[in-house]
C-alpha positions in Angstrom: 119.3 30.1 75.9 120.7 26.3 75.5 124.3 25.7 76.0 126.2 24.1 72.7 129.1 23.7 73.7 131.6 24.2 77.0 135.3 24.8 76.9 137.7 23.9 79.7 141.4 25.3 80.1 143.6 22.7 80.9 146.9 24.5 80.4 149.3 24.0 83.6 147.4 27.3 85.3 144.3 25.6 84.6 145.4 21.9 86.0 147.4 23.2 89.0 143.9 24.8 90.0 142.0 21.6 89.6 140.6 22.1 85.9 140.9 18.3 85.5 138.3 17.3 88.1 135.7 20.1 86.6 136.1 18.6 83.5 135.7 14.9 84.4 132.7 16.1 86.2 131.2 17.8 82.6 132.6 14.8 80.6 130.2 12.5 83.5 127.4 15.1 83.8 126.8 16.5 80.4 123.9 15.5 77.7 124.9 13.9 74.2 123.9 17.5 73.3 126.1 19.4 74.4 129.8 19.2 73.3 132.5 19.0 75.7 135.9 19.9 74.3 139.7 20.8 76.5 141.1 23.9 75.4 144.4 25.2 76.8 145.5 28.8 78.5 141.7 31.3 78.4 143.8 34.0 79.4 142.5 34.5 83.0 145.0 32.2 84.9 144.4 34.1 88.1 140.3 32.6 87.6 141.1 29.0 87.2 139.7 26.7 86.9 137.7 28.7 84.6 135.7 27.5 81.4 134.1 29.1 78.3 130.3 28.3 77.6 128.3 28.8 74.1 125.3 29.5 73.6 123.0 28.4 70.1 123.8 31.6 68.8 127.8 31.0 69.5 127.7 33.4 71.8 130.5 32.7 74.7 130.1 33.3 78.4 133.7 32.8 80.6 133.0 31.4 84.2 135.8 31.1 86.4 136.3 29.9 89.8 134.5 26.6 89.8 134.2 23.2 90.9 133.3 19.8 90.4 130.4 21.4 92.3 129.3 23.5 90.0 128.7 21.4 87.2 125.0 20.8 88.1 124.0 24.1 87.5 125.3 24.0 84.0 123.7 20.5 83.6 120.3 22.4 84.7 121.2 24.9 82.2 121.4 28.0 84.8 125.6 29.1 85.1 126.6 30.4 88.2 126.1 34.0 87.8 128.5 35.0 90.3 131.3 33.2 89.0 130.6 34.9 85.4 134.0 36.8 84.4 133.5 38.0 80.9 130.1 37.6 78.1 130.1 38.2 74.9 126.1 38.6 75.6 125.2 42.4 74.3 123.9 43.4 78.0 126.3 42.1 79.8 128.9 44.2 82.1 132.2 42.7 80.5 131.2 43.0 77.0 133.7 46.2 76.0 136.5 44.2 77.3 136.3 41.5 74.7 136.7 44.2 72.0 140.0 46.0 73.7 142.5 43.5 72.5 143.7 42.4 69.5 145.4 38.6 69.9 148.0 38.0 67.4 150.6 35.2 69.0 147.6 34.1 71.2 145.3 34.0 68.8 144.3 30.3 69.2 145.1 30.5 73.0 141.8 29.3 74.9 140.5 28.8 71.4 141.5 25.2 70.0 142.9 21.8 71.5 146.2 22.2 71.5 146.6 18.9 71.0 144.3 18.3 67.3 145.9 19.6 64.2 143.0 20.1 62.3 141.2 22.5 65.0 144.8 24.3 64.6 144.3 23.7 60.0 140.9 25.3 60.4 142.2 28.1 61.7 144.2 29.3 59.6 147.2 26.6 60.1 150.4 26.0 58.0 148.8 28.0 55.2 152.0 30.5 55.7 154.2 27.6 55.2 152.4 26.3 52.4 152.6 29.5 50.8 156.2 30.1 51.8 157.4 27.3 49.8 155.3 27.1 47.0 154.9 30.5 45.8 158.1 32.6 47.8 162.0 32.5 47.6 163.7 32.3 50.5 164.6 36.2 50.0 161.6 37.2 49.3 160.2 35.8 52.3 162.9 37.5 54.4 162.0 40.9 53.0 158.7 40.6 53.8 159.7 39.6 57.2 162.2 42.6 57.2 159.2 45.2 55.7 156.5 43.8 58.6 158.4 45.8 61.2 158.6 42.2 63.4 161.1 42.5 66.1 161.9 40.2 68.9 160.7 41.0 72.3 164.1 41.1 74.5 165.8 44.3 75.4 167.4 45.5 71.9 164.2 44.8 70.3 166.4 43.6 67.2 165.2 43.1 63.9 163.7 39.7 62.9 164.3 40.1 59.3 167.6 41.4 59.6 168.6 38.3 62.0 167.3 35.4 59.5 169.4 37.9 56.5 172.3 37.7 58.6 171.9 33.4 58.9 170.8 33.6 55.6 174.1 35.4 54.2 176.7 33.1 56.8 178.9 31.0 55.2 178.8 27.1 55.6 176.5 24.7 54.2 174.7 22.9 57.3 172.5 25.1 59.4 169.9 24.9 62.5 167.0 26.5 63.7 166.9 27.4 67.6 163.9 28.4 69.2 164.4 29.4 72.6 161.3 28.9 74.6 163.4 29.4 78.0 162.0 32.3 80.4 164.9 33.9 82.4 162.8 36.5 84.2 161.2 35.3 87.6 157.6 34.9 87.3 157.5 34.7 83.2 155.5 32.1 81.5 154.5 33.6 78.0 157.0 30.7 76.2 155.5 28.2 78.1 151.9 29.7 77.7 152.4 29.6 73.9 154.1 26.1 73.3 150.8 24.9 75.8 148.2 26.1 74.0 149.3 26.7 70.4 152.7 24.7 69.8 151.9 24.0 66.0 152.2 27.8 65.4 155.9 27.3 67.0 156.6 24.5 64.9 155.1 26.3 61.5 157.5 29.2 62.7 160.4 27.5 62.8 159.4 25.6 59.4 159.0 29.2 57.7 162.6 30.2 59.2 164.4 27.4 57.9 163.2 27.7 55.0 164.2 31.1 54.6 167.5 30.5 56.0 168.6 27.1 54.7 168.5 25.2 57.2 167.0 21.8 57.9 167.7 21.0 61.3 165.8 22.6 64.2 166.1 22.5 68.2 163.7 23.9 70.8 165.1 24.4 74.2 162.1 23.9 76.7 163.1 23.4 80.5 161.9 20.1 82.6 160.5 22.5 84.6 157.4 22.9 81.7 156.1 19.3 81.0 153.0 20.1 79.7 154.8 22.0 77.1 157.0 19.4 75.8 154.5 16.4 75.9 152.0 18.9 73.4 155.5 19.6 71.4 156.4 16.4 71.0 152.9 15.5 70.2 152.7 18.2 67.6 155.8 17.3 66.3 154.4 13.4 65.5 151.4 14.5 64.1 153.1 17.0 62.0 155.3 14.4 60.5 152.6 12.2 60.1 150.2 14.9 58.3 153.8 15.7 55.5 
């Protein structure tokens, strides 16, 4: 079966691995016909530098493990078998573990550049924001917030409606939007995984919120320590701007 198309991670577990040199190797060594594209976090960081490759029937194979040396063998058309992670393929050993999650914040993770809006639009992008303000009060978007069960993930596991109802109801007429994409526990990267590979969806959020809430200022808090993160925000933020 012909490849179509091969997807690199470059998030920061992908680069510090050396994902940049495998790609540079596909971008030289590839035909016109197949399509070469950078996608951020695939989800197996501990694999990198690891890439996704479909087939004509967009069916997806995960390689991980490789190097510029390995390239050749998907410029011949024949993948490394032993560096093959996960298939889609129907025979294949890791099939059953690509139906055993359900991706919701990490939907796009792995799936689109990070860095081109209308890969994030196709998806599915800023339609909740659209709708929010076109056809939703701010209330209404709060209930539906409170009614979705949606609580945030620290200890207390608090209420996300009940937090934007309580910013909602405070008194004053300027307010802000924080989104804290800081990781206090040693060894945590799911904020920085998430403003990597999907940081329109963090921007949307936030949109959605202040809307909600009345406020039009926002701030993320993003460490040095994550550059990756805050050149894609930034990024995001410009072309968001620049889209209206």
């Amino acid at each position: 079966m012909k490849i179509k198309q091969i997807k690199v991670g470059m998030a920061s577990c992908g680069l510090a691995a050396g994902a940049n040199a495998v790609y540079e190797a596909f971008k030289e060594a590839l035909p016109e016909t197949v399509e070469l594209k950078k996608t951020a976090c695939i989800g197996f960081c501990y694999a990198e530098p690891m890439v996704e490759v479909i087939n004509e029937k967009d069916e997806s194979r995960f390689y991980g493990y490789l190097s510029p040396r390995d390239v050749k063998d998907f410029v011949a058309n024949t993948p490394p078998e032993k560096k093959l992670l996960l298939s889609e393929y129907e025979d294949a050993p890791g099939n059953k573990k690509l139906t055993q999650q359900v991706r919701i914040a990490t939907r796009n993770s792995g799936v689109i550049d990070p860095d081109n809006l209308d890969e994030y639009v196709e998806r599915g992008g800023y339609k909740a924001l659209k709708k929010v303000c076109h056809e939703m009060t701010p209330q209404a978007v709060i209930d539906e917030v409170k009614n979705s069960g949606l609580r945030g993930r620290g200890g207390a596991g608090f209420s996300t409606g009940m937090k934007w109802q309580f910013a909602k109801d405070a008194p004053g007429d300027k307010k802000y939007i924080i989104c804290n994409a800081d990781e206090g526990d040693p060894g945590a990267f799911m904020d920085r995984n998430l403003l990597e590979s999907d940081p329109h969806a963090v921007l949307e959020g936030m949109a959605i919120c202040a809307f909600s809430v009345g406020a039009d200022e926002g701030y993320i808090y993003c460490r040095a320590e994550y550059p990756l993160a805050v050149r894609r925000l930034k990024k995001s933020i410009i072309d968001a701007e620049e889209r209206g």
